[in-house]
C-alpha positions, 0 to 999 in steps of 0.5 A: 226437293229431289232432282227426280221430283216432278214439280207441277207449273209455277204460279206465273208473275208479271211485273210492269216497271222500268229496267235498272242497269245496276240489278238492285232494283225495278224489273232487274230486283222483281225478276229475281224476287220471283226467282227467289220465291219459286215464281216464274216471272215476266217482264212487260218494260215501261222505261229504261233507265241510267241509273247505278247504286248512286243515283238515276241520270236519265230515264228513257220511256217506252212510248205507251202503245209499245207497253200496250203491245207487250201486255196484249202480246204476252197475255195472249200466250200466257196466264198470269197468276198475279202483276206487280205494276212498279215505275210506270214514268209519266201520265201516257203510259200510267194510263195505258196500263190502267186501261189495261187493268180496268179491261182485266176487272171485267172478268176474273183478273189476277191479284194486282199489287201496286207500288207507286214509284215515285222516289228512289232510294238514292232520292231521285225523282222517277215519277213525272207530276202529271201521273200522279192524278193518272196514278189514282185512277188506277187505284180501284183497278188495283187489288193493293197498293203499296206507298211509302210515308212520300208517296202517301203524301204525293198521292192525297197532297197532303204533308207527310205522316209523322207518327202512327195516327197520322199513317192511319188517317193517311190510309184512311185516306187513300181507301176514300179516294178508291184504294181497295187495300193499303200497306202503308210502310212506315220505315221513314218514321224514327225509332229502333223498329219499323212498323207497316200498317195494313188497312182495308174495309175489314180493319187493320193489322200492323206489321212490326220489327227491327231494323235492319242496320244496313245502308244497302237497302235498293230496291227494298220497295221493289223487292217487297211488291214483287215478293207480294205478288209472288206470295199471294196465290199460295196464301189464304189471306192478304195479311200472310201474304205480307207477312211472308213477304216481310219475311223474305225481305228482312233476310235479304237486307240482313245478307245486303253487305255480303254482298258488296255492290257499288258505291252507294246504297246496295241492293239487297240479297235476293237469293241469300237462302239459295247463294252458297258461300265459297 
């Protein structure tokens, strides 16, 4: 586009999650997703963390009514397009934003992509076992939801998938307990290629590729919510929009290593295709 274009408004996205210092992942890894993918991004915080590329040492929650606070304050002023809800810490505040949800169902709310945040890529525990029921209650209130092969098994305490059908009587599972769209991402099972499985009330689409040979992968998660929220008011169907977001993403973790971040697992690149090399 030409610097004397004039560019229309930006769709507008809003990420509830918790802050990571190091940048790779949480609202740090949506902001700039939405960045990334020509969104215009906001910010309501649940919790700040201690937390670097090598792990999580502390995590500090926003008390709920201050997270009420920010939604009602910034939802007054501006629209919002579509919300990506990632770490929201404990029950109270899970709560406090389904409360939320359930207020913007009554009329005609935006998209609303749901990560539940449970484990960290480094392995650390980010979710208290007491929200984990509060999560479900979200479900109905979410347009989709986003859980891993773990978290899918928190959320229907069950035992993890270990293969395809297994992930399908998982998703099953989750659209039986109120989840209106489930992409259940399969990067846990073995194997050269990883695929994602999309079920909703219309059927199932997989999502199949190679995998990217990096140990850079924080904030994939987050990154990949965030890129789904960004994406979907400019798509005509759910499936292009997770398609588009997988898109984006396998780039950035194949531009991760350039990037040479901390001494554990990396972030992934989010502005590979606008960053140019020196």
């Amino acid at each position: 586009m030409g610097g004397s274009e004039l560019v229309s408004r930006p769709p507008v996205a809003l990420t509830i999650a918790g802050s990571d210092p190091s940048g790779g992942a949480g609202i740090q890894a949506d902001l700039k997703t939405f960045s990334a993918l020509g969104v215009y991004g906001t910010a309501v915080i649940t919790a700040l963390t201690a937390q670097s590329t090598q792990g999580v040492t502390g995590v500090h929650a926003v008390p709920p009514e201050f997270v009420r606070a920010q939604l009602d304050t910034l939802l007054a002023d501006i629209p919002v397009d579509a919300i990506k809800i990632g770490m929201l810490a404990g029950a109270p505040t899970v709560r406090t934003v389904a409360d939320f949800l359930r207020e913007l169902a009554e009329g005609q709310g935006p998209a609303v992509v749901l990560d539940p945040v449970m484990v960290s890529t480094s392995g650390s525990r980010l979710l208290a076992d007491d929200a984990v029921a509060a999560i479900r209650e979200m479900l109905p209130y979410s347009s989709v939801i986003t859980p891993n092969i773990p978290e899918a098994a928190v959320l229907l305490d069950q035992a993890e998938a270990t293969d395809m059908e297994g992930m399908r009587t998982q998703a099953r599972a989750l659209l039986d307990i109120g989840a209106r769209r489930v992409l259940l991402k399969g990067g846990h099972l073995a194997g050269g290629h990883a695929t994602d499985l999309w079920l909703n009330a219309d059927g199932e689409h997989l999502f199949t590729g190679p995998r990217v040979p990096t140990a850079n992968t924080h904030g994939t998660g987050c990154s990949l919510s965030s890129a789904m929220a960004a994406l979907v008011p400019r798509c005509a169907s759910w499936p292009q929009t997770v398609d588009r977001a997988k898109s984006w993403l396998t780039g950035a973790l194949r531009a991760a290593d350039s990037l040479e971040i901390g001494q554990g697992p990396g972030p992934v690149h989010h502005f590979y295709d606008l960053w140019k090399s020196p």
